[in-house]
N, CA and C of each residue as an Amber inpcrd file, in Angstrom:
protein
   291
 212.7700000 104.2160000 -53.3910000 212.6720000 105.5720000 -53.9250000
 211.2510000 106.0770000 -53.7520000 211.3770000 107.1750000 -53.3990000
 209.3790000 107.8990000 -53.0550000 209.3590000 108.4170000 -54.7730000
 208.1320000 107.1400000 -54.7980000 207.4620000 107.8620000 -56.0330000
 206.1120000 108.8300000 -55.9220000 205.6060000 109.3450000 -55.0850000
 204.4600000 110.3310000 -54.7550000 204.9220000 111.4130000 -55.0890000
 206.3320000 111.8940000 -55.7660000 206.6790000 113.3480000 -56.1010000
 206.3700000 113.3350000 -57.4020000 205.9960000 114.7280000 -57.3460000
 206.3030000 115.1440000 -59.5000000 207.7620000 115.5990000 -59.5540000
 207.8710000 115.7230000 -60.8150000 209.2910000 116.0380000 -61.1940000
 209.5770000 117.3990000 -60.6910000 208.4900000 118.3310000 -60.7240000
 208.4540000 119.8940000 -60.1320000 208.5090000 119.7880000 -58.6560000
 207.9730000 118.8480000 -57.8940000 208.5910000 118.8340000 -56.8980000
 210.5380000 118.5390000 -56.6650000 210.8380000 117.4130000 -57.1120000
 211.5230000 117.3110000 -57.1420000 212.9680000 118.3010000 -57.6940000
 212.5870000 118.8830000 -58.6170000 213.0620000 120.2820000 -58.8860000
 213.5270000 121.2230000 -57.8250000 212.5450000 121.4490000 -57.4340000
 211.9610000 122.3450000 -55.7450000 213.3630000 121.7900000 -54.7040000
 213.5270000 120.2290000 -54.6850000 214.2320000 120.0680000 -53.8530000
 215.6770000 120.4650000 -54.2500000 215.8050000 119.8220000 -55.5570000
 216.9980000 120.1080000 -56.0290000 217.4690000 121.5500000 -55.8170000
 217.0780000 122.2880000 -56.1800000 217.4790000 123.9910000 -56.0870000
 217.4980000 124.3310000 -54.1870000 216.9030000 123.7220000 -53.9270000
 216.9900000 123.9100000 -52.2310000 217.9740000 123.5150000 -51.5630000
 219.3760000 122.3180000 -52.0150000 220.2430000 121.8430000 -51.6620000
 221.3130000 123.1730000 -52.1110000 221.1060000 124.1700000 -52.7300000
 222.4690000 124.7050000 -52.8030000 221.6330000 125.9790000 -51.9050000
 220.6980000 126.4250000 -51.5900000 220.4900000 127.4850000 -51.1470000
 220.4560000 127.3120000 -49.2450000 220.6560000 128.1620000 -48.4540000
 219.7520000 127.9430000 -47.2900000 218.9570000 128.8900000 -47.6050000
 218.0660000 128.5720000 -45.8690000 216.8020000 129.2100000 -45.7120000
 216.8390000 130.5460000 -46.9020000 215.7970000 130.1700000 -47.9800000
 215.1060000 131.2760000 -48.6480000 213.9260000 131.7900000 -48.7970000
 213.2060000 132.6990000 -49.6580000 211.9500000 133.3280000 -49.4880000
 211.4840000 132.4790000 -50.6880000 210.5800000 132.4340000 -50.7120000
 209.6330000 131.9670000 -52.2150000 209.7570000 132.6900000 -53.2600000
 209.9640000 133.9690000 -53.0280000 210.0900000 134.3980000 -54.3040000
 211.5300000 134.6480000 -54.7740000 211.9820000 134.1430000 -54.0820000
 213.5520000 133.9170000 -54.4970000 214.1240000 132.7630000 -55.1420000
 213.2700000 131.4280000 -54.7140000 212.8810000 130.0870000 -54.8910000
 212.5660000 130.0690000 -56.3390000 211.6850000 131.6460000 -56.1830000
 210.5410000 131.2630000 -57.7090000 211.5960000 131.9430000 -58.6010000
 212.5870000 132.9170000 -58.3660000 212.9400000 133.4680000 -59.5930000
 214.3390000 132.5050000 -60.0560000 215.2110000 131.2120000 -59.0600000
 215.7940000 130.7530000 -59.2890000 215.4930000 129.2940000 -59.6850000
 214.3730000 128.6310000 -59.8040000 213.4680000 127.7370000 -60.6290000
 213.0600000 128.7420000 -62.1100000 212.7980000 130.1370000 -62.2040000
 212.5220000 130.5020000 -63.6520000 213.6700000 130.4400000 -64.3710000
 214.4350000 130.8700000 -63.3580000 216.1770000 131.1320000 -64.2390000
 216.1010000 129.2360000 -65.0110000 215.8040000 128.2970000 -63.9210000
 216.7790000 127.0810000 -64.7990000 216.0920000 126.3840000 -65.9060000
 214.9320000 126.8480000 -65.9210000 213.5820000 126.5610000 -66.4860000
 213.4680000 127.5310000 -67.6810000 213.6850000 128.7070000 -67.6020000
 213.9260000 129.8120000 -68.3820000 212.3030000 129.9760000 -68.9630000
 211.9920000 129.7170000 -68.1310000 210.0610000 130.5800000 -68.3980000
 209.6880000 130.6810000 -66.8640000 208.3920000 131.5360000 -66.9380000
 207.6510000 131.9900000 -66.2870000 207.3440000 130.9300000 -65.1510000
 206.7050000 131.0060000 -64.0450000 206.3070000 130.1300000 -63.2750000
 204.9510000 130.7350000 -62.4170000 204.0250000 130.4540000 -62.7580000
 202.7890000 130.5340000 -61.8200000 203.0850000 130.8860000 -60.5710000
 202.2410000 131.5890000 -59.8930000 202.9580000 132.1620000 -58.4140000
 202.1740000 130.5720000 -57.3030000 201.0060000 130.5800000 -57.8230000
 200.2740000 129.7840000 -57.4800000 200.7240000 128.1250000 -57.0890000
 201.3210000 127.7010000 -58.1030000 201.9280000 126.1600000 -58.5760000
 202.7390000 126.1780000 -57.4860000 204.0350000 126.9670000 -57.4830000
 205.0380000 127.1660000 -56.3930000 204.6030000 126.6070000 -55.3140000
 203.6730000 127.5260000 -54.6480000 203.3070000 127.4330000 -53.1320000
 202.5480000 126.5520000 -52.7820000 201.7580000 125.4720000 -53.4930000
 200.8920000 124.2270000 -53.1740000 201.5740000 123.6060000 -53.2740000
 203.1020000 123.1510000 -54.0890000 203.9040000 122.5310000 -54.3530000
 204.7850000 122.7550000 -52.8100000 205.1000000 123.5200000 -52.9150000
 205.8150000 123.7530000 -51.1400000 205.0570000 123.4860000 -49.8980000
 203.9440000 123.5040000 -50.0880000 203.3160000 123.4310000 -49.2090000
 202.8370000 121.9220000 -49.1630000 202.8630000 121.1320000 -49.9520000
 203.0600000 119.6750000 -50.1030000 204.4400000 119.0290000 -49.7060000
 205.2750000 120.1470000 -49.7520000 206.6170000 118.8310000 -49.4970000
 206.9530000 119.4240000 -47.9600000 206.0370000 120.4780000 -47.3620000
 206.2330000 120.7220000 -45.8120000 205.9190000 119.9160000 -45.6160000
 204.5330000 119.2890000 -45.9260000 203.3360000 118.0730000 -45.0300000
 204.0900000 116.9300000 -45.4160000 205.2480000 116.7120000 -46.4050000
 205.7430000 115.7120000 -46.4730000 206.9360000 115.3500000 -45.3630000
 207.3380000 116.3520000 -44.8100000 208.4290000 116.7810000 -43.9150000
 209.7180000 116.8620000 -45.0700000 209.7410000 117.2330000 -46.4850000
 210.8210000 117.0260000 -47.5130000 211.7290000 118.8310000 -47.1280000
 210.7590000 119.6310000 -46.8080000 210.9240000 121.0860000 -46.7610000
 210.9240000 121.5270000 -45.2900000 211.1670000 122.3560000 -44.4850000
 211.0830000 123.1370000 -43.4730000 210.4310000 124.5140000 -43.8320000
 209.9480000 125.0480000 -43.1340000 208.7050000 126.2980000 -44.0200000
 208.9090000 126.8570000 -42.4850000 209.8170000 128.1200000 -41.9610000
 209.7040000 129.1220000 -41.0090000 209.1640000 130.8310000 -41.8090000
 210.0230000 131.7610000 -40.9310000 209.9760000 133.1080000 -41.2680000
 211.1530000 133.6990000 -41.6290000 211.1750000 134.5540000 -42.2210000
 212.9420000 135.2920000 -42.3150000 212.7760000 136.6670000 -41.4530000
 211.3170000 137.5180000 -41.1310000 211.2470000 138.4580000 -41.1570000
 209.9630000 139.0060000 -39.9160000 209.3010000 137.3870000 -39.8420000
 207.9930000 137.8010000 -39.2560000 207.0210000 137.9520000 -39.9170000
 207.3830000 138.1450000 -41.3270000 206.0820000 137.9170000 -42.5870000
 206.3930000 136.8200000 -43.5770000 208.0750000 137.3130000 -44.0050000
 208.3680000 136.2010000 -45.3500000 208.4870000 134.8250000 -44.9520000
 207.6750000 133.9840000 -45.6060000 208.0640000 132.6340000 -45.3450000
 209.2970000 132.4890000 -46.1140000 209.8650000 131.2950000 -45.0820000
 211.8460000 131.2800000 -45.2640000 211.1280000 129.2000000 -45.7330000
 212.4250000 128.7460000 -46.2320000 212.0100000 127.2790000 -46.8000000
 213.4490000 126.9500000 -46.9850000 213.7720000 125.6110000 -46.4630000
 214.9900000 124.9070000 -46.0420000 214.6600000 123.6230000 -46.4420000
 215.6390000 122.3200000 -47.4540000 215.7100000 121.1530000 -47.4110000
 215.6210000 120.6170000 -46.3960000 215.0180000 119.5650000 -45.8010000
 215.2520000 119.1020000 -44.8100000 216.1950000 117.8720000 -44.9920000
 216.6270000 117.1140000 -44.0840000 217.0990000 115.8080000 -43.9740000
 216.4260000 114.5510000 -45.2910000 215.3900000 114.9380000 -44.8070000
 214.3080000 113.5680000 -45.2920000 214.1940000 113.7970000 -47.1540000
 214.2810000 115.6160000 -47.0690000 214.3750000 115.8580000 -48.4360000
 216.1220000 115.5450000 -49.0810000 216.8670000 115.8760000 -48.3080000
 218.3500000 115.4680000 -48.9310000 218.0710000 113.9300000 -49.1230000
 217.7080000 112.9950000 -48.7700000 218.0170000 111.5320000 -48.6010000
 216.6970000 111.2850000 -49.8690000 215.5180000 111.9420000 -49.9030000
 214.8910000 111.4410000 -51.2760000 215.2530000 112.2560000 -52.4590000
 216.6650000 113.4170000 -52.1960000 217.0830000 113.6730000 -53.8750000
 218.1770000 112.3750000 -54.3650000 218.9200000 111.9150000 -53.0580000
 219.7120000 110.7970000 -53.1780000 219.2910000 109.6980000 -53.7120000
 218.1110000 109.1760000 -53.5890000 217.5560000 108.2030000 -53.8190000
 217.2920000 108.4640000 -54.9170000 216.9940000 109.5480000 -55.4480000
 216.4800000 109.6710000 -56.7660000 217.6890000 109.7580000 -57.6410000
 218.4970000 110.0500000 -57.5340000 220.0340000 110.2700000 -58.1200000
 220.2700000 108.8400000 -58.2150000 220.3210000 108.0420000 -57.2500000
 220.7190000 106.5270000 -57.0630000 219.7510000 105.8210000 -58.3580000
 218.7320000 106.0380000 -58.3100000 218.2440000 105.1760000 -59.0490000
 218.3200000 105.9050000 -60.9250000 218.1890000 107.1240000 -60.6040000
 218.8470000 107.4120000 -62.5180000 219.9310000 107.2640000 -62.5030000
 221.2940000 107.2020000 -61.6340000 222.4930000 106.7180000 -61.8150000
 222.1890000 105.1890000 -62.5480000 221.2690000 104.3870000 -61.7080000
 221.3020000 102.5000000 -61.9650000 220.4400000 102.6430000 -63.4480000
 219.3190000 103.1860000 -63.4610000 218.6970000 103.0830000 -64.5540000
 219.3870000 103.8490000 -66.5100000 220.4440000 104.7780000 -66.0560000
 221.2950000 105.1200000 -67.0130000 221.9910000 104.8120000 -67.1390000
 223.1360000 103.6630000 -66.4410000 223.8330000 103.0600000 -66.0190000
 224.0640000 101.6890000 -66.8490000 222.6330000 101.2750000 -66.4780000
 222.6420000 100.0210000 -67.0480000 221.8160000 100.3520000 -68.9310000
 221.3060000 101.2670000 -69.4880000 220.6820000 101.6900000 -70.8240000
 222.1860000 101.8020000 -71.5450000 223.0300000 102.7320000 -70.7730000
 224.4610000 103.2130000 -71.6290000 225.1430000 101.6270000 -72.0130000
 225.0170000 101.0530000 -70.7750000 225.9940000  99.5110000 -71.0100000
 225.2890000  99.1020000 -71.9010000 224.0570000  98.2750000 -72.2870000
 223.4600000  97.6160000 -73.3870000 223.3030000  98.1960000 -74.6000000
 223.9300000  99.5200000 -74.7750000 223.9980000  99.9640000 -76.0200000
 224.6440000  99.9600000 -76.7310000
């Protein structure tokens, strides 16, 4: 499992598996919705711009100006992994209780 993410990254990915290619600020107002507060415009985009250099994100254009942002492969397979392992780690807390 890649532990070098924060949970806000990981977030990021999650919401990116039901969308395709979107804008950031579309990104940003459907992370406020699940979050139900505000979100720094700032946080967003260093955060995206970390999981491009990770290859987790794809980062094109929609328009020629708007940056567009797509899960990639590498990002579907580390939300899996991460699912896999709170599946095992809740998994096994529920049984010993």
């Amino acid at each position: 499992m890649r532990t070098d993410l924060t949970s806000f990254q990981y977030n990021i990915l999650v919401i990116l598996t039901s969308l395709d290619e979107v804008s950031g600020r579309h990104l940003k107002q459907e992370l406020e919705e699940s979050v139900e507060s505000p979100l720094p415009h700032g946080r967003l985009y260093r955060n995206l711009d970390t999981l491009v250099d990770k290859h987790l994100v794809d980062k094109g254009t929609i328009d020629g100006r708007t940056n567009a942002y797509a899960i990639t492969e590498q990002g579907e397979d580390a939300i899996r992994e991460r699912l896999q392992w709170e599946r095992e780690h809740v998994e096994t807390e529920l049984a010993s209780s």
